[in-house]
C-alpha positions as CSV (number, residue, x, y, z in Angstrom):
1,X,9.6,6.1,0.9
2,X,7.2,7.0,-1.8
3,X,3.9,8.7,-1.4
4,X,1.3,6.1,0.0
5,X,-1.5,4.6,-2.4
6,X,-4.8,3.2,-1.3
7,X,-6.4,-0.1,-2.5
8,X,-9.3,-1.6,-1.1
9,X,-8.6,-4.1,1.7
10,X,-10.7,-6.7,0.3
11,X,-8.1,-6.5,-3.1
12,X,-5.7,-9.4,-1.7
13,X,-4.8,-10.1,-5.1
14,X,-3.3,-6.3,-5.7
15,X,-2.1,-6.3,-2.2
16,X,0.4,-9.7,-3.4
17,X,0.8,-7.9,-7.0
18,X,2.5,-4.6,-4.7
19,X,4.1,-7.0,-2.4
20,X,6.2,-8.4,-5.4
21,X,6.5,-5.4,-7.2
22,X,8.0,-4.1,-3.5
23,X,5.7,-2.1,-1.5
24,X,4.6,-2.6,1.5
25,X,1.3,-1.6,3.4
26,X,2.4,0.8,5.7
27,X,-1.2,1.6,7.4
28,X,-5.1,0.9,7.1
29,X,-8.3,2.7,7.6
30,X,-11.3,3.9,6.1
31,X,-11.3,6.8,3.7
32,X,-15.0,7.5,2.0
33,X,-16.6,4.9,3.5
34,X,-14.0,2.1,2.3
35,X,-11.4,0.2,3.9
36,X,-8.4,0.9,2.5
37,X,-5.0,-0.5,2.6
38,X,-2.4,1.9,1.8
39,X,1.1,0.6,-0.1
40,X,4.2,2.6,-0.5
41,X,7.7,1.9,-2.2
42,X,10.7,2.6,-0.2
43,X,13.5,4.3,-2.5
44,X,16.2,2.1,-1.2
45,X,18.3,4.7,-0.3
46,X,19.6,6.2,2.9
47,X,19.6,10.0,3.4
């Protein structure tokens, strides 16, 4: 899995743009006082 990126929760319409690009939100929470919804990529391989 790739290193997580944040977005701003509110952001639905990068949330779907990552969704189709493949990542996935793998967690939530609040970093500098914004809510944040973080994506990752997952490499597709298995180790």
């Amino acid at each position: 899995m790739s290193t997580p990126f944040p977005t701003h929760e509110l952001m639905t319409e990068n949330i779907a743009i990552c969704a189709y690009l493949g990542y996935r939100e793998t967690d939530r929470g609040t970093e500098a006082g914004y809510r944040r919804a973080y994506m990752s990529k997952c490499s597709g391989t298995s180790d």
